[in-house]
N, C-alpha and C positions, 0 to 999 in steps of 0.2 A: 384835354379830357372830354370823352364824349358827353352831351346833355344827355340827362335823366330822360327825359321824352324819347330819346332815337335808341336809347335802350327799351325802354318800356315798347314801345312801339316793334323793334325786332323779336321782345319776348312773343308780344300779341302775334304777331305773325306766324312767330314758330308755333303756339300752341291751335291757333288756326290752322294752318299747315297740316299737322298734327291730326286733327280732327277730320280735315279733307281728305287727308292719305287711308284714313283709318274707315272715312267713309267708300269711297275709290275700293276698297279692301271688300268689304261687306258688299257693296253691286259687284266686283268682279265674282266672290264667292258665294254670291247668293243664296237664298233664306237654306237649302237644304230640306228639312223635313221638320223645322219650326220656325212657321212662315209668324206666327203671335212673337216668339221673341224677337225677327231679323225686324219687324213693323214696330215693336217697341224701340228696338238700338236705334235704326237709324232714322226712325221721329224722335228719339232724343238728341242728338247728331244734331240734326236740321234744326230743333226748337234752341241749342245752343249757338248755333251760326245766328238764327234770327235775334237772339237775347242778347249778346255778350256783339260780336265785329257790327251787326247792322246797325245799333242802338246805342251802342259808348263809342266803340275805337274807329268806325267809319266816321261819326257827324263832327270830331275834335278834331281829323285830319281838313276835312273840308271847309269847316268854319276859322282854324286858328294856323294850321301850319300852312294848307295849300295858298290861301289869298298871300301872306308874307313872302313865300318863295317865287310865288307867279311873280308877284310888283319886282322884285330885286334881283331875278332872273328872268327875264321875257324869253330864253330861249325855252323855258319848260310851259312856258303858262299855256299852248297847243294840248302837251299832255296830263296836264293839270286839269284844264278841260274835261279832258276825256276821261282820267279817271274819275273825277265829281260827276259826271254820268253816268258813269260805272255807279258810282256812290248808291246813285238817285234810284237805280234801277234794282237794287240789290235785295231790298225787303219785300218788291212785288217777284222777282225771281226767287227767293226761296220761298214764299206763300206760294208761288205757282206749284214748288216741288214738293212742300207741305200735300199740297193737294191734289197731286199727281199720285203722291205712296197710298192716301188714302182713298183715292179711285181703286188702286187695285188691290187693297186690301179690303174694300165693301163692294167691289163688282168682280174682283177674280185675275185671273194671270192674262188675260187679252190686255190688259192695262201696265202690265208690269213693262213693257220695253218701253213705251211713252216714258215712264218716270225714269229707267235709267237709260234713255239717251237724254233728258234732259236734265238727270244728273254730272253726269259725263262732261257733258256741253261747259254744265257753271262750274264743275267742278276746274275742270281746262282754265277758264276765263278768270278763276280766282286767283290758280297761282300764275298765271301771267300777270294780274292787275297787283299783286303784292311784290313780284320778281321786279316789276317796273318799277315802282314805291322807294324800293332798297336798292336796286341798282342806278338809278337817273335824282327820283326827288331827291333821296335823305341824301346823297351826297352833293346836292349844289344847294339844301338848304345850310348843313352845315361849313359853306363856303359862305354864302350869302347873308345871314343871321346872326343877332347880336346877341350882348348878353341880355337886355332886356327881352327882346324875344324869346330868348330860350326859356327866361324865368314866366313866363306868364304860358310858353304852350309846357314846360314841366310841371306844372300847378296844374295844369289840366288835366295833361296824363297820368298824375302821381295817382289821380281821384279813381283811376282804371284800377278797377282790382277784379282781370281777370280770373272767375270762379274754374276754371279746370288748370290755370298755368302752372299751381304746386308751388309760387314760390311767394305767395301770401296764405296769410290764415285764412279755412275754408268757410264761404258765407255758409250757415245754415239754411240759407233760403235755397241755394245753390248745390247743397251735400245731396240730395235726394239724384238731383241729376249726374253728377258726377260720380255716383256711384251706380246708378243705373249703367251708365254707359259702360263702366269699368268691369262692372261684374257681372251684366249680360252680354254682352260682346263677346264671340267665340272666341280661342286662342286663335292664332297668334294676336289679334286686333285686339284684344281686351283678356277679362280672366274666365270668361264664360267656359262653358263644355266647347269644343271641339268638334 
């Protein structure tokens, strides 16, 4: 039976994922002729990447599961590394992008290809950094890891209650976003206008 953790963790991913695609969607479709709602969606987008993967689901991977699997697999600890770099670098690359949308929403569209090529860029780099996660880590930790292990990073994970995944009750701290997103967001990305 799989751990609770390598479930929770694949949910995170997906609903990550999710949010990336849906971002990817909105720079390839761009603002249109309501440049105040696409600046609202996708700084709610971005304020949900830095809330929810850089602040719960990135520091539980880096702290509890990666050190376990690096020690009792040395052939991953190279790219365990690298993605705890990745980790490290992830909240000053979405503040950089935080701050890229609003360059060119308070100075104008010379600004606008800056934030989405360096959207593009992290977007790329996420789902390769999570494509790695699920195809290398989570299968030689679930080789390598015991039941005490699993019991102490699934207490961890269990605590994860991502606010956009839909398969927990929604925080009220967290509803205001999540419906933002959902109901400004043109079709097909969301239920907004079109």
């Amino acid at each position: 039976m799989k751990p609770q953790s390598i479930r929770i963790i694949q949910e995170e991913h997906g609903t990550i994922a999710a949010i990336a695609k849906s971002l990817g969607m909105m720079i390839e479709r761009g603002p249109h002729d309501d440049l105040p709602g696409y600046f609202e969606v996708v700084g709610a987008m971005l304020f949900y990447i830095d809330e929810f993967p850089e602040r719960l689901h990135h520091p539980k991977e880096t702290e509890l599961l990666f050190p376990k699997v690096a020690q009792r697999a040395p052939e991953t600890a190279e790219l365990i590394a690298r993605l705890d770099k990745e980790h490290e670098r992830g909240e000053a690359s979405i503040r950089e992008l935080q701050y890229l949308l609003k360059a060119w929403e308070m100075l104008g569209p010379t600004r606008r290809e800056a934030f989405e090529v360096a959207a593009r860029r992290h977007l790329h780099f996420y789902m390769e950094h999570m494509r790695l996660e699920e195809s290398v880590i989570l299968p030689a930790a679930l080789k390598v890891l015991d039941a005490d292990d699993w019991k102490e990073i699934d207490a961890a994970f269990a605590s994860n209650v991502d606010p956009l995944n839909g398969k927990y009750p929604r925080d009220p701290i967290y509803d205001r976003l999540f419906t933002r997103i959902v109901t400004r967001a043109p079709a097909p990305i969301g239920l907004g206008e079109s």
